[in-house]
PDB file as gemmi writes it, atoms N, CA and C in Angstrom:
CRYST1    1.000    1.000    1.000  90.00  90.00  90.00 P 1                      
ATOM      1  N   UNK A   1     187.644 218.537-108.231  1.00  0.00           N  
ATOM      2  CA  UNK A   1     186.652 218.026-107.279  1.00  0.00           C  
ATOM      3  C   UNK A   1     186.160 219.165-106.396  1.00  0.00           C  
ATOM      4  N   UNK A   2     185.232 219.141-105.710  1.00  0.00           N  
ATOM      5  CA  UNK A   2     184.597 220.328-105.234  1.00  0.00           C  
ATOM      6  C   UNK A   2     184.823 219.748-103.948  1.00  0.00           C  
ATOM      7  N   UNK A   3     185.138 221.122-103.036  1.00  0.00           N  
ATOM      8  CA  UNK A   3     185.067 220.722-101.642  1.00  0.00           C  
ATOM      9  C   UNK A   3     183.503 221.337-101.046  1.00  0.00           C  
ATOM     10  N   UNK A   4     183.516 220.954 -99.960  1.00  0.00           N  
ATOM     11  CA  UNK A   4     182.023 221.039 -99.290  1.00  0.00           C  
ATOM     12  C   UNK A   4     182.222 221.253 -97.858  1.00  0.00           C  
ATOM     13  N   UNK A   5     181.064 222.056 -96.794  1.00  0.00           N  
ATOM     14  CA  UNK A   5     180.860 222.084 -95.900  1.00  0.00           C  
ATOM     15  C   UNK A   5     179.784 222.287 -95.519  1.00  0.00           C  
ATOM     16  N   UNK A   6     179.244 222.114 -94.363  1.00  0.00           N  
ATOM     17  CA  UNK A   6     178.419 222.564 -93.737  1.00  0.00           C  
ATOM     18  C   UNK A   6     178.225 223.918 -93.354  1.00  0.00           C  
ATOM     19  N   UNK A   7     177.253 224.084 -93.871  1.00  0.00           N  
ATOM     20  CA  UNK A   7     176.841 226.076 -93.289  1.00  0.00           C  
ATOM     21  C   UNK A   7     175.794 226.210 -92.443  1.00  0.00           C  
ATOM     22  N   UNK A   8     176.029 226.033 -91.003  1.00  0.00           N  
ATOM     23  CA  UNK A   8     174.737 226.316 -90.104  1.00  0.00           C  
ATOM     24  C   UNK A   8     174.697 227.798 -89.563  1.00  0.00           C  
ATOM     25  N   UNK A   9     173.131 228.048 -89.250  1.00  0.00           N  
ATOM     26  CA  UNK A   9     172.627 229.156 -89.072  1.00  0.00           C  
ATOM     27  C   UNK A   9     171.975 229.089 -87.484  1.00  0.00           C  
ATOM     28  N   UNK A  10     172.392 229.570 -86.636  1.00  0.00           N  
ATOM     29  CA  UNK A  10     170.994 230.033 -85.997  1.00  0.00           C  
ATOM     30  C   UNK A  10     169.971 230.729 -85.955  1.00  0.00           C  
ATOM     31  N   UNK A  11     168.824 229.393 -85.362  1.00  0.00           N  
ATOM     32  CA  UNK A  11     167.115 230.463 -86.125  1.00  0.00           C  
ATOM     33  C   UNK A  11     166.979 230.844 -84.458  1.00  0.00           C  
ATOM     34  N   UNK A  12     167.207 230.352 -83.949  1.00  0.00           N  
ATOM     35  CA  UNK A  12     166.138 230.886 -82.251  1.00  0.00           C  
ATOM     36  C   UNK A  12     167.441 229.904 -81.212  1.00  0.00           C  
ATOM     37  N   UNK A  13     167.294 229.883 -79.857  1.00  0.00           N  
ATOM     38  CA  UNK A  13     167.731 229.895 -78.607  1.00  0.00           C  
ATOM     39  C   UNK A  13     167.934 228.069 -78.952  1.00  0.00           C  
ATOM     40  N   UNK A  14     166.961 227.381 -79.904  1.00  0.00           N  
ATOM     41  CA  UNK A  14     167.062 226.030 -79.329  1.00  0.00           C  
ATOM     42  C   UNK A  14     167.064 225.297 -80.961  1.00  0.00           C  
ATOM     43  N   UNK A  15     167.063 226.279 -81.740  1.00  0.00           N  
ATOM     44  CA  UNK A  15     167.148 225.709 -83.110  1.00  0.00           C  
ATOM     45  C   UNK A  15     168.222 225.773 -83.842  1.00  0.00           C  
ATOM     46  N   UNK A  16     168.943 224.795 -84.904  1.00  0.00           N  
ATOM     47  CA  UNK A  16     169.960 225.452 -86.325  1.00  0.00           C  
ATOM     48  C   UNK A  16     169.113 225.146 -87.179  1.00  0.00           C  
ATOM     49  N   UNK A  17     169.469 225.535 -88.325  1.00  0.00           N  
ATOM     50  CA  UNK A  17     169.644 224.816 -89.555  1.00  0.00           C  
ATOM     51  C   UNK A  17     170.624 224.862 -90.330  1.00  0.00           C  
ATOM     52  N   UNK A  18     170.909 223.647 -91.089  1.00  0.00           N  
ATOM     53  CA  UNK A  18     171.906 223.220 -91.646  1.00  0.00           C  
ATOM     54  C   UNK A  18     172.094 222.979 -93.053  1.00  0.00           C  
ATOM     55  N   UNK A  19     173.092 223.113 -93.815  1.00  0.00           N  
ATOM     56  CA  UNK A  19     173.107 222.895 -95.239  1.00  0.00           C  
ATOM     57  C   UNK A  19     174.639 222.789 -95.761  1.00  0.00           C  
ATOM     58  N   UNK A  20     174.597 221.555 -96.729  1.00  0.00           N  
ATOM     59  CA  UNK A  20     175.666 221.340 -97.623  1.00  0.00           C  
ATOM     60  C   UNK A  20     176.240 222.423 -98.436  1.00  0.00           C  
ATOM     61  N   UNK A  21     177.077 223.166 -98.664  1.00  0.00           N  
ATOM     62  CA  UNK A  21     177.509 223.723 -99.870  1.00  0.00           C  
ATOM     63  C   UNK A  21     178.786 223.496-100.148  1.00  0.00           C  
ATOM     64  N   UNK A  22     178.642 223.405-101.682  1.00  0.00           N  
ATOM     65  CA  UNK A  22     179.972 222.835-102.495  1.00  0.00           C  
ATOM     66  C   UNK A  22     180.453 223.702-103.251  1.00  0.00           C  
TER      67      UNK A  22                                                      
END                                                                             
């Protein structure tokens, strides 16, 4: 089974973005 997490990034002072990887 694959495990997974979240990989967030900060883009700027008031932003993330976010993503699944397995």
């Amino acid at each position: 089974s694959n495990v997974c997490f979240n990989a967030c990034m900060k883009i700027s002072s008031s932003q993330k973005t976010c993503q699944i990887l397995c």
